[in-house]
N, CA, C and O of each residue as an XYZ file, in Angstrom:
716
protein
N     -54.401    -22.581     30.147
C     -54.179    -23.296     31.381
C     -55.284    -22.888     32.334
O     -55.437    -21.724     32.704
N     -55.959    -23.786     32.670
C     -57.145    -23.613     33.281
C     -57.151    -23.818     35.049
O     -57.859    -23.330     35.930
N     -56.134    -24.672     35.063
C     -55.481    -24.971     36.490
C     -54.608    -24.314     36.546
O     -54.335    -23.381     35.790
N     -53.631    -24.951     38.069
C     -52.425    -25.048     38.532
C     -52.112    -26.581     38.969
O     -53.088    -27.318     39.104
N     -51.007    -27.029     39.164
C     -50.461    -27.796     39.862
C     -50.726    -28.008     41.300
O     -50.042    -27.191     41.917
N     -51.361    -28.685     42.041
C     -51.599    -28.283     43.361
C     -50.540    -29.437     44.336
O     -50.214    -30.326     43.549
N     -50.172    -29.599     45.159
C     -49.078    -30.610     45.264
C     -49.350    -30.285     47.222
O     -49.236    -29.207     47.805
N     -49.715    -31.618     47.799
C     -50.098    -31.531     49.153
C     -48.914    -32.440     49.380
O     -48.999    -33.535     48.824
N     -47.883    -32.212     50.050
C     -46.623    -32.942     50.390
C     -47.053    -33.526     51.571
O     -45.938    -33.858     51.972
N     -47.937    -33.972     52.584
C     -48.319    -34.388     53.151
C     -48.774    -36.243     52.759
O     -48.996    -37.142     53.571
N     -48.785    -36.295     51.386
C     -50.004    -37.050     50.786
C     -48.214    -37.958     50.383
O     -47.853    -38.950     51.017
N     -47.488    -37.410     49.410
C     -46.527    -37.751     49.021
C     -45.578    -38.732     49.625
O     -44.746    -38.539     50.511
N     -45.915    -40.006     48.862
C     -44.876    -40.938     49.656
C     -43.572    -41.434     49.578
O     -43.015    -42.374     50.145
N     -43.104    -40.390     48.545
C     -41.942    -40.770     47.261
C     -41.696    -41.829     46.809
O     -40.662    -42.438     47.084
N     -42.804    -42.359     45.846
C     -42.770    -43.424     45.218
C     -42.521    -43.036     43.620
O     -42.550    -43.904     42.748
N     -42.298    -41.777     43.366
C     -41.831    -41.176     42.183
C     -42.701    -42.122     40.590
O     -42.471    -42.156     39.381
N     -43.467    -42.588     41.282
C     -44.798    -42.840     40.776
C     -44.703    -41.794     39.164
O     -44.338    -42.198     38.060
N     -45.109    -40.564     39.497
C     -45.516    -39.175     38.951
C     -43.910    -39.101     38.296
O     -43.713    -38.284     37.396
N     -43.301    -39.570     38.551
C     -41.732    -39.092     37.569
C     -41.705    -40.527     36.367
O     -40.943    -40.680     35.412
N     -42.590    -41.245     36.747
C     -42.613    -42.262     35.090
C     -43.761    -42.055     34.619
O     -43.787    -42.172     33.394
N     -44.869    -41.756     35.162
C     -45.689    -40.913     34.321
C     -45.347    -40.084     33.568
O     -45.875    -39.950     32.464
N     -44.649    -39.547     33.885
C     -44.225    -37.894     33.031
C     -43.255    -38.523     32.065
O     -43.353    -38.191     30.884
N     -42.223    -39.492     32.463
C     -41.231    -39.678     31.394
C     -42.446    -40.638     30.385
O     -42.818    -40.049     29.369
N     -42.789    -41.442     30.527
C     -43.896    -42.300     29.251
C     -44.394    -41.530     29.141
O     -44.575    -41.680     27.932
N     -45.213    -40.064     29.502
C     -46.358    -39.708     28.880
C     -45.252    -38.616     27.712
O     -45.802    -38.106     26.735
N     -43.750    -38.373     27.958
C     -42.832    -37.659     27.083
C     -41.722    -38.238     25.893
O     -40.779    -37.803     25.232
N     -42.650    -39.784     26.122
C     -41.726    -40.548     25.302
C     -42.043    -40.784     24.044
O     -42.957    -40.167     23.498
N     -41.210    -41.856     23.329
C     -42.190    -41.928     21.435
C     -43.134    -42.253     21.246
O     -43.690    -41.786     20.253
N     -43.949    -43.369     22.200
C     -44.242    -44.734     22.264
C     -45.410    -44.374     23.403
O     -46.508    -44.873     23.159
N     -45.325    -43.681     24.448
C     -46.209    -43.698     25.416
C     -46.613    -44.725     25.760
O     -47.837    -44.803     25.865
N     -45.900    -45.781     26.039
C     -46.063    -47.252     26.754
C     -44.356    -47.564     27.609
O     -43.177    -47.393     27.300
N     -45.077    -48.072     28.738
C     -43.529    -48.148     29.720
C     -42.326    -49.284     29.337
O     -41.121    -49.455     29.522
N     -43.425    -49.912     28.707
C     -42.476    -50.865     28.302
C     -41.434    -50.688     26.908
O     -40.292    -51.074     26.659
N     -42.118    -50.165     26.411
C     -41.406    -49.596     25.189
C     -40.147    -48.487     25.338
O     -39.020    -48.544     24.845
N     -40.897    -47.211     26.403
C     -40.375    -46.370     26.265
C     -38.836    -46.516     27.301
O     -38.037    -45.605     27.084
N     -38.438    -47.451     28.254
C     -37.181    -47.710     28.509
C     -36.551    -48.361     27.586
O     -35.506    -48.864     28.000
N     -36.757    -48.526     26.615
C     -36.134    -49.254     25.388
C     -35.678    -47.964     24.621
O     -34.530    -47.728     24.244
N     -36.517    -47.364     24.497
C     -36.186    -45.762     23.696
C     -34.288    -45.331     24.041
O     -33.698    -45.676     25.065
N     -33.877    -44.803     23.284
C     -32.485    -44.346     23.091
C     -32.800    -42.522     22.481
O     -33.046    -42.245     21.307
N     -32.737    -41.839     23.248
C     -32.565    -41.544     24.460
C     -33.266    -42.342     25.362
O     -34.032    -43.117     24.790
N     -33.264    -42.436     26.882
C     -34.423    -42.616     27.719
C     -34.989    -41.748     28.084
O     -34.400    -40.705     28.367
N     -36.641    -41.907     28.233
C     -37.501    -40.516     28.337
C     -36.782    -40.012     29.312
O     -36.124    -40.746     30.050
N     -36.823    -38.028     29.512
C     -36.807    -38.117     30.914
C     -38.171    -37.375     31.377
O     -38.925    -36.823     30.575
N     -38.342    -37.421     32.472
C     -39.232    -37.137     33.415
C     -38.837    -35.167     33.699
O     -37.757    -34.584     33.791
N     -40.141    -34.700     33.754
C     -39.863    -33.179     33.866
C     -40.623    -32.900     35.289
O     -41.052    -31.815     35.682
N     -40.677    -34.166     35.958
C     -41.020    -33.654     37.486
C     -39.892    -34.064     38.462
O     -38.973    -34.290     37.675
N     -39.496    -34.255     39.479
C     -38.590    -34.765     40.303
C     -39.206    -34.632     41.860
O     -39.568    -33.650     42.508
N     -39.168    -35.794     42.108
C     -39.222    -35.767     43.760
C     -37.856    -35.852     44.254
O     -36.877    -36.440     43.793
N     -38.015    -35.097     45.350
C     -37.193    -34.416     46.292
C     -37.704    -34.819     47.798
O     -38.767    -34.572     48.368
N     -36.506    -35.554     48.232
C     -36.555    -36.047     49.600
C     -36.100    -35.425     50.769
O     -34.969    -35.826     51.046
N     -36.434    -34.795     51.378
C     -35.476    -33.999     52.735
C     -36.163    -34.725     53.895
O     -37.369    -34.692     54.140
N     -34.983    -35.549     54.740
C     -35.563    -35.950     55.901
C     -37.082    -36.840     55.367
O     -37.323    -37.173     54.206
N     -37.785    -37.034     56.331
C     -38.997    -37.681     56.225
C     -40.431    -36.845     55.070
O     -41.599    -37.223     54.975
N     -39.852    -35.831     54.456
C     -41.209    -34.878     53.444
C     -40.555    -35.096     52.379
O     -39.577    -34.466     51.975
N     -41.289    -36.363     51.695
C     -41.666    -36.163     50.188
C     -42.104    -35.031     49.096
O     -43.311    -34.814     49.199
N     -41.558    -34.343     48.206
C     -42.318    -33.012     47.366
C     -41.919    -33.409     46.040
O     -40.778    -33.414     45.579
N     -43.247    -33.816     45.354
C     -42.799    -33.651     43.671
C     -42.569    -32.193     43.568
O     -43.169    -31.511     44.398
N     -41.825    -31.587     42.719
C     -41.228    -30.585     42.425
C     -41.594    -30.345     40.429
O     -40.826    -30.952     39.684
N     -42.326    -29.790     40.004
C     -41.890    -29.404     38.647
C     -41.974    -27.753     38.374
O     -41.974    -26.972     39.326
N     -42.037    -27.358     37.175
C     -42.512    -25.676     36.830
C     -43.516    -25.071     37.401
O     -44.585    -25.652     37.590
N     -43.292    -23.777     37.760
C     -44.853    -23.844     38.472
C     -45.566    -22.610     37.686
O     -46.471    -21.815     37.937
N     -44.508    -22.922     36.390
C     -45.494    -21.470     35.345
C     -45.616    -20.461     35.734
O     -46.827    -20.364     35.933
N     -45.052    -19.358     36.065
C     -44.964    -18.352     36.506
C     -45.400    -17.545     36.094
O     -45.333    -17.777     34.887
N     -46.091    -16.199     36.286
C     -46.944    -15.419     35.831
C     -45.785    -14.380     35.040
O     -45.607    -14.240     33.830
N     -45.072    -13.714     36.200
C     -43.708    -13.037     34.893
C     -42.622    -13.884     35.538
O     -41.997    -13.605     36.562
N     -42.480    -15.132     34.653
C     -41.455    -16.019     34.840
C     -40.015    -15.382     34.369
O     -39.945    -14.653     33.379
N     -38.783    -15.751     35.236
C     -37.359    -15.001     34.866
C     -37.258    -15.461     33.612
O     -36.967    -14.639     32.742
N     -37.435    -16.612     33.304
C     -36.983    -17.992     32.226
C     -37.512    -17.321     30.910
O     -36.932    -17.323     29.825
N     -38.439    -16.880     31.137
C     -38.667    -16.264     29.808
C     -38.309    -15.036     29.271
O     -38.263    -14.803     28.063
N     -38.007    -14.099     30.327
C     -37.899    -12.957     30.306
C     -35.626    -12.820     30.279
O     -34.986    -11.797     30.036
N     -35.038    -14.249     30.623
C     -34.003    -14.271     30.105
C     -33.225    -14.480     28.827
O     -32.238    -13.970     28.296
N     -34.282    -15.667     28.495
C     -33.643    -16.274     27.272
C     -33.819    -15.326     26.049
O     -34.843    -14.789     25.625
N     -32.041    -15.247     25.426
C     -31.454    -14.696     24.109
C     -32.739    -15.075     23.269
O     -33.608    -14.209     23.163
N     -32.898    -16.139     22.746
C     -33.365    -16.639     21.555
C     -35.124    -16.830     21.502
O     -35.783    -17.275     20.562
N     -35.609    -16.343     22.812
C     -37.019    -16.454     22.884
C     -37.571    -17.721     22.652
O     -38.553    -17.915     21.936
N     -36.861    -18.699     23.334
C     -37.206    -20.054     22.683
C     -37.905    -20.729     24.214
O     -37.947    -21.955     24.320
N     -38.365    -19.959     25.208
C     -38.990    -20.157     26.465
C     -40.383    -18.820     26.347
O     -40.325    -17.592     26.411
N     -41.230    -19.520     26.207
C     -42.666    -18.173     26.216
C     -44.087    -19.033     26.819
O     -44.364    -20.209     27.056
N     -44.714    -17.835     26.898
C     -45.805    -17.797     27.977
C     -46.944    -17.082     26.950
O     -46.738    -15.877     26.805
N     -47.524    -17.348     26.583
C     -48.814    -16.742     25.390
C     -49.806    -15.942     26.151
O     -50.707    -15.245     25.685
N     -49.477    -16.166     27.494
C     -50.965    -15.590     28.003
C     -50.890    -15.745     29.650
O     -50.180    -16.582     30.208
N     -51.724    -14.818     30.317
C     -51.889    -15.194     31.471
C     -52.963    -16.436     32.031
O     -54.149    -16.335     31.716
N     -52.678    -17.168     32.555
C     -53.228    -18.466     32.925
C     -52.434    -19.349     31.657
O     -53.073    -20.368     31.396
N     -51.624    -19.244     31.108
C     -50.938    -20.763     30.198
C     -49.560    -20.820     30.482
O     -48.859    -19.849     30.769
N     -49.141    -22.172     30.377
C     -48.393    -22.294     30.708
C     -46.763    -22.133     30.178
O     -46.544    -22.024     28.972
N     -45.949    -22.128     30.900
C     -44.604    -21.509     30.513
C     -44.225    -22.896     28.982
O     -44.680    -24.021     29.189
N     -43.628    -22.720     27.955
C     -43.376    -24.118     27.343
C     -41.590    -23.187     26.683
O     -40.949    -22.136     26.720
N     -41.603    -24.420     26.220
C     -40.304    -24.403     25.269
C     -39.944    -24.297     23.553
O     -39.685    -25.476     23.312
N     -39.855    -23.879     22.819
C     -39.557    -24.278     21.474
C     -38.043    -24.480     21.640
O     -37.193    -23.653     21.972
N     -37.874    -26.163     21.237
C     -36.751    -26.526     21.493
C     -35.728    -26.298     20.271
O     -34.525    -26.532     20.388
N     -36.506    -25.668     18.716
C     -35.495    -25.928     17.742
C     -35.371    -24.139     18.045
O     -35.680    -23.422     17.094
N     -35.067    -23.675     18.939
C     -34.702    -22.143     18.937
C     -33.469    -21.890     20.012
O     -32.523    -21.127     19.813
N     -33.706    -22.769     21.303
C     -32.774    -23.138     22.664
C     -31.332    -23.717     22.069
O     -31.107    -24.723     21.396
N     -30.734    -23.025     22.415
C     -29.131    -22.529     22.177
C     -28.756    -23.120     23.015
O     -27.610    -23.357     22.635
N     -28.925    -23.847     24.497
C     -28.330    -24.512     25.493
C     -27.658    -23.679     26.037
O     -26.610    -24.133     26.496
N     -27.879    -22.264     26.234
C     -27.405    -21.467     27.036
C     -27.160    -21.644     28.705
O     -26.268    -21.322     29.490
N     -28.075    -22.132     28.768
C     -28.358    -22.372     30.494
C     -29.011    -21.364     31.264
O     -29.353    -21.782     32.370
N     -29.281    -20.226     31.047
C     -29.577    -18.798     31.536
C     -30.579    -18.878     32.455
O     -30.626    -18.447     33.607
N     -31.552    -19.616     31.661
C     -32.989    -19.887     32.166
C     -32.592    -21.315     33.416
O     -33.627    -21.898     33.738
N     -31.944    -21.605     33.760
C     -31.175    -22.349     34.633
C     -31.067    -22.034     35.770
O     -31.720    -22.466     36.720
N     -30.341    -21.355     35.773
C     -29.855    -20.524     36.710
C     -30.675    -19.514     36.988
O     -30.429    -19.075     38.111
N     -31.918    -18.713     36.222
C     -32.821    -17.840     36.932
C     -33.584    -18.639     37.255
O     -33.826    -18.224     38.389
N     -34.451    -19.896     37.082
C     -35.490    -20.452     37.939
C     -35.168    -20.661     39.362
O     -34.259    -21.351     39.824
N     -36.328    -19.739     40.184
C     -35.994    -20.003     41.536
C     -36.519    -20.943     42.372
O     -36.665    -20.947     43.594
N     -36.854    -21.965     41.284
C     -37.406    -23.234     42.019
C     -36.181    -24.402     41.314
O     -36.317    -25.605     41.538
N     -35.434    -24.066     40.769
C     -34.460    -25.036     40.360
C     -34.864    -26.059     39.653
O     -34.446    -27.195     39.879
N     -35.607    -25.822     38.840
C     -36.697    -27.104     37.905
C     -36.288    -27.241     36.230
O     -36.512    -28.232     35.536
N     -35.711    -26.130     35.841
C     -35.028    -26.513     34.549
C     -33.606    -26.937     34.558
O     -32.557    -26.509     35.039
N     -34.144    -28.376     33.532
C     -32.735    -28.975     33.752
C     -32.364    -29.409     32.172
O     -33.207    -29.582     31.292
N     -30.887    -29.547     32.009
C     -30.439    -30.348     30.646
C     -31.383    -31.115     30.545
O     -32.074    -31.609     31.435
N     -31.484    -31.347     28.375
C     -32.433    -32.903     27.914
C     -31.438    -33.765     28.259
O     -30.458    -33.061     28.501
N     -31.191    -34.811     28.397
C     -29.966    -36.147     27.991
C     -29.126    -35.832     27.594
O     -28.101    -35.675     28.257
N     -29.265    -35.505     25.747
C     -27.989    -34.915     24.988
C     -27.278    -33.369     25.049
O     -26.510    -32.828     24.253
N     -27.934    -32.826     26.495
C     -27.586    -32.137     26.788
C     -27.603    -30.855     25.765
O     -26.848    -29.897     25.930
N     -28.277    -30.918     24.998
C     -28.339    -29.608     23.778
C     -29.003    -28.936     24.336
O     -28.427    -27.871     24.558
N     -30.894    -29.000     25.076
C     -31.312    -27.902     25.060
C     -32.098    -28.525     26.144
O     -32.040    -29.733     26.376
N     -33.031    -27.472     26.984
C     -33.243    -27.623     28.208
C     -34.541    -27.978     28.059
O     -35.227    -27.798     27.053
N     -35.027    -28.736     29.582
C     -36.351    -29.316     29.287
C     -37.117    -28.906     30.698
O     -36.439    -28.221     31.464
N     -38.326    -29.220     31.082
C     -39.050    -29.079     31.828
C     -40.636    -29.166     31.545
O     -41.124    -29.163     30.415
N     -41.419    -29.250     32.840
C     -42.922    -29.155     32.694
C     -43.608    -28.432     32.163
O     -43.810    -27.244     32.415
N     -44.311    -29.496     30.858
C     -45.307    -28.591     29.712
C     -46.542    -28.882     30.127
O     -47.277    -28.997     29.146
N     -47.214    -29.086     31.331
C     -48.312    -29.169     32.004
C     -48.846    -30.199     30.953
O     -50.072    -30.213     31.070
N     -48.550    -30.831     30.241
C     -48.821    -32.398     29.468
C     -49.986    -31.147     28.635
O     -51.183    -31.203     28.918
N     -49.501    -30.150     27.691
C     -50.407    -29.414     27.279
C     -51.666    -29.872     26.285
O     -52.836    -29.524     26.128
N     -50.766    -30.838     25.711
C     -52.021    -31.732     24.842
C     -53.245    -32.932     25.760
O     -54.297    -33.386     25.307
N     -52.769    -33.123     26.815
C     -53.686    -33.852     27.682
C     -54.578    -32.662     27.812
O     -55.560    -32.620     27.072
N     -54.281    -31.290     29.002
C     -55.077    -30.490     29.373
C     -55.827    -30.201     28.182
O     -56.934    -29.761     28.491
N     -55.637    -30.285     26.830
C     -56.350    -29.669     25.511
C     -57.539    -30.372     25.532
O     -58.654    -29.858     25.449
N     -57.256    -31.746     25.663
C     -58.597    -32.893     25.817
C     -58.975    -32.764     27.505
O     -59.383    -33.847     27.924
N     -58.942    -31.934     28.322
C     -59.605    -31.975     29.314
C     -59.276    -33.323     30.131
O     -60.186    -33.914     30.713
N     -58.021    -33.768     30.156
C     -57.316    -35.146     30.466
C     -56.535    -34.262     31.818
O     -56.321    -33.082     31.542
N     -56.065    -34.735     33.326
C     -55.348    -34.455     34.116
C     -53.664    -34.508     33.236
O     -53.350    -35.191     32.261
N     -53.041    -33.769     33.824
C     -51.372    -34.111     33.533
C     -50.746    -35.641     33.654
O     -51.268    -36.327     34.532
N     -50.245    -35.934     33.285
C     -49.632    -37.513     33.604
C     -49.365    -37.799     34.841
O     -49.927    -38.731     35.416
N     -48.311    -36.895     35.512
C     -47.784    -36.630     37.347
C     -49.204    -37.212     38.031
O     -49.417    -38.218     38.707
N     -50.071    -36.144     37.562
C     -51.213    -36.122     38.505
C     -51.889    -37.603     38.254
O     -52.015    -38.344     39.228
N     -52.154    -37.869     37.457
C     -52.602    -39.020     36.929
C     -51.899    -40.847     37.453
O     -52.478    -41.915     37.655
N     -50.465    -40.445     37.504
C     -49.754    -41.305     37.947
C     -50.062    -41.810     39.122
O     -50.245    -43.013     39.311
N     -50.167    -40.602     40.314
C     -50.102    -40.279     41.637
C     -50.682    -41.273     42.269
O     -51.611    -41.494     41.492
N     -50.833    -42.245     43.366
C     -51.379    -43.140     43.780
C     -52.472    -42.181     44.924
O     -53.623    -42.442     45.274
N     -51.681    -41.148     45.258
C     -52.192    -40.574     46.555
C     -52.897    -39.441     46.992
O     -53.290    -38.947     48.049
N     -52.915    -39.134     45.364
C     -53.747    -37.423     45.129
C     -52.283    -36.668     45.420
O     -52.271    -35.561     44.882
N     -51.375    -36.899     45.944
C     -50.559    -35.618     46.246
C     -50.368    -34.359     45.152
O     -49.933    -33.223     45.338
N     -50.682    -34.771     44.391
C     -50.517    -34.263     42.907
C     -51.973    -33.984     42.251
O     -52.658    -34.894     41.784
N     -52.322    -32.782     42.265
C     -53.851    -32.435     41.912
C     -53.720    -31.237     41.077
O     -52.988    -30.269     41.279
N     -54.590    -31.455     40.044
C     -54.627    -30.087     38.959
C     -55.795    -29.717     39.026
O     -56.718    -30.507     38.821
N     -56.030    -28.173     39.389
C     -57.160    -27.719     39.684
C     -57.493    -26.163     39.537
O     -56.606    -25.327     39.712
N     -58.296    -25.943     39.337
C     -58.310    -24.493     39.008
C     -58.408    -23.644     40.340
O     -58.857    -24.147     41.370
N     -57.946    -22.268     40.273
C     -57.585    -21.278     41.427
C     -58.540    -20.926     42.094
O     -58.544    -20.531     43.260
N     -59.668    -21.099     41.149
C     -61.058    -20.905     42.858
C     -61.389    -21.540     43.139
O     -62.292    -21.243     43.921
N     -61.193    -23.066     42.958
C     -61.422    -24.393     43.646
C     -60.365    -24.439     44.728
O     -60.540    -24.792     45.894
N     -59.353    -24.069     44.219
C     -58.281    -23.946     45.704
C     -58.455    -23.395     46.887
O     -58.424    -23.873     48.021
N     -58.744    -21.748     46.271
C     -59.076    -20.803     47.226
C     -60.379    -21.196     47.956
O     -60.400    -21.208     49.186
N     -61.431    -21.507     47.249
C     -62.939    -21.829     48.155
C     -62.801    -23.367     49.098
O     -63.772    -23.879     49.656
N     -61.388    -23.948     49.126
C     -61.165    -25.071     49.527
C     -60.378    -24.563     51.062
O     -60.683    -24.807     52.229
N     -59.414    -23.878     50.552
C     -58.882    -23.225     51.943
C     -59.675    -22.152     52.862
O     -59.404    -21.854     54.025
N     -60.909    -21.555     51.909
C     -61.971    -20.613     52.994
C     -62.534    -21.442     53.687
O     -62.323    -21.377     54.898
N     -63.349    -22.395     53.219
C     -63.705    -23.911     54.322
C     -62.893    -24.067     55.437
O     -63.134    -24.133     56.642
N     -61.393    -24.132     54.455
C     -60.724    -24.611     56.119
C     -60.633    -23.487     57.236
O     -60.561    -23.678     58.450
N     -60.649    -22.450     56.662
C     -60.602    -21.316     57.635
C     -61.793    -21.378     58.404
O     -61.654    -21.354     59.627
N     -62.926    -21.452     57.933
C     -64.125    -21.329     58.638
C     -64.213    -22.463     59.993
O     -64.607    -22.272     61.144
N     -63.584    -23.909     59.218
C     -63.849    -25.327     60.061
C     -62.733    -24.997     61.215
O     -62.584    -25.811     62.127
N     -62.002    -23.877     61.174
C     -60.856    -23.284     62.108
C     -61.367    -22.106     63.153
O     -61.229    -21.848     64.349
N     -61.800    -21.743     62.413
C     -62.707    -20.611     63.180
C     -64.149    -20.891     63.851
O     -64.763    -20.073     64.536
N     -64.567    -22.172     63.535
C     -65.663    -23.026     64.308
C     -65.186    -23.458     65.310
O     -65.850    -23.182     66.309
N     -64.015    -24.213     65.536
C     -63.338    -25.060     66.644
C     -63.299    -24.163     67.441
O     -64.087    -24.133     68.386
N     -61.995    -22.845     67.161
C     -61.645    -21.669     68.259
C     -62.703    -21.185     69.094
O     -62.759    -20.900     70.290
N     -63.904    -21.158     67.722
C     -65.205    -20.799     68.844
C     -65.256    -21.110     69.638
O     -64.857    -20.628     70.697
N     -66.228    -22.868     69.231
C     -66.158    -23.874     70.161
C     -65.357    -23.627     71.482
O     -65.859    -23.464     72.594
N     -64.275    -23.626     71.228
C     -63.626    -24.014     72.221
C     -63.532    -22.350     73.382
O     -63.543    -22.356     74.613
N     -63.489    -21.735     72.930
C     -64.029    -20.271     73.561
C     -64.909    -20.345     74.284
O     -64.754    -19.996     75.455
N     -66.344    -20.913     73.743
C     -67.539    -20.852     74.311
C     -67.269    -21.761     75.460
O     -67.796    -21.465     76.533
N     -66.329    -23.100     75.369
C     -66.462    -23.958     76.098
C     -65.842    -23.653     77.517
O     -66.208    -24.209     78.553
N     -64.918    -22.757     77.431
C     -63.716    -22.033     78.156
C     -64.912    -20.906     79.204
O     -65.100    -20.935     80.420
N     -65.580    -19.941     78.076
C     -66.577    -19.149     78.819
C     -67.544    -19.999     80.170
O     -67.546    -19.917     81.398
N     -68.358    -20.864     79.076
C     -69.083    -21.668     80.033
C     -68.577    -22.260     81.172
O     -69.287    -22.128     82.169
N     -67.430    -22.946     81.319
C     -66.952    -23.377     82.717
C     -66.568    -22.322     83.954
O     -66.403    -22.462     85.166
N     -66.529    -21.570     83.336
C     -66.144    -20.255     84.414
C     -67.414    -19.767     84.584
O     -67.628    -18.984     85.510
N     -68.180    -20.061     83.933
C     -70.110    -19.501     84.671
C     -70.338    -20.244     85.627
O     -71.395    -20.142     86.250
């Protein structure tokens, strides 16, 4: 995992756009038209979440020592490495729920048939081909950006600086009138 998930809720218009991406890009068929025909129906391992007027897609956010893995009986939730992402082996998941109830972002949820639990596999075979996640891909609005951690960080030092230019500014401007 070469990224993270980056998610600007600002951008987000809850058009849940990024939640049929994810269900077609998790379906048999990977076509929309097909895949509501599918029995199960895909589901989607992102969810937008509405409070008041702020839109937030919500999925896994891969945790570095995630509870989810570090709960489950059957080891059927693992993490290979630092920087990859959290996944599932579903023929091992007992439907315990454990890993449920420790995510503290509330993002693992029952499949359909309710046997074993599902959530965001960062579309691991897209990222393999150097392809964005589906969510992100879906997104009409960028709210949803996959990007690696020093593109983030050297993105928010900018903003600090373009913050610390203004205050100047505006310091100097404050000084000067009182001369």
């Amino acid at each position: 995992m070469k990224g993270v998930l980056f998610i600007d809720a600002g951008k987000c218009l809850g058009c849940k756009s990024c939640e049929i991406g994810c269900a077609v890009e998790h379906s048999r068929l990977k076509d929309l038209f097909m895949a509501i025909l599918e029995t199960p129906t895909p589901q989607s391992r992102v969810s937008v979440e509405i409070a008041g007027d702020v839109s937030v897609p919500l999925q896994c956010r891969h945790c570095e020592d995630a509870p989810c893995v570090a709960i489950c009986p059957t080891k059927a939730i693992e993490k290979l490495g630092t920087e990859e992402p959290v996944l599932i082996k579903e023929e091992l998941c007992i439907g315990c729920k454990w890993c449920i109830l420790v995510c503290p972002f509330g993002i693992i949820k029952l499949s359909r048939d309710g046997r074993v639990i599902t959530k965001c596999d960062l579309c691991l075979e897209r990222i393999k081909e150097e392809r964005n996640p589906a969510c992100v891909e879906s997104c009409p609005t960028g709210a949803l950006q996959y990007k690696r951690i020093d593109e983030i960080t050297a993105e928010k030092r900018k903003e600090t600086v373009k913050d610390f230019l203004v205050a100047f500014e505006r310091s100097q401007s404050k000084k000067n009138s009182k001369e």
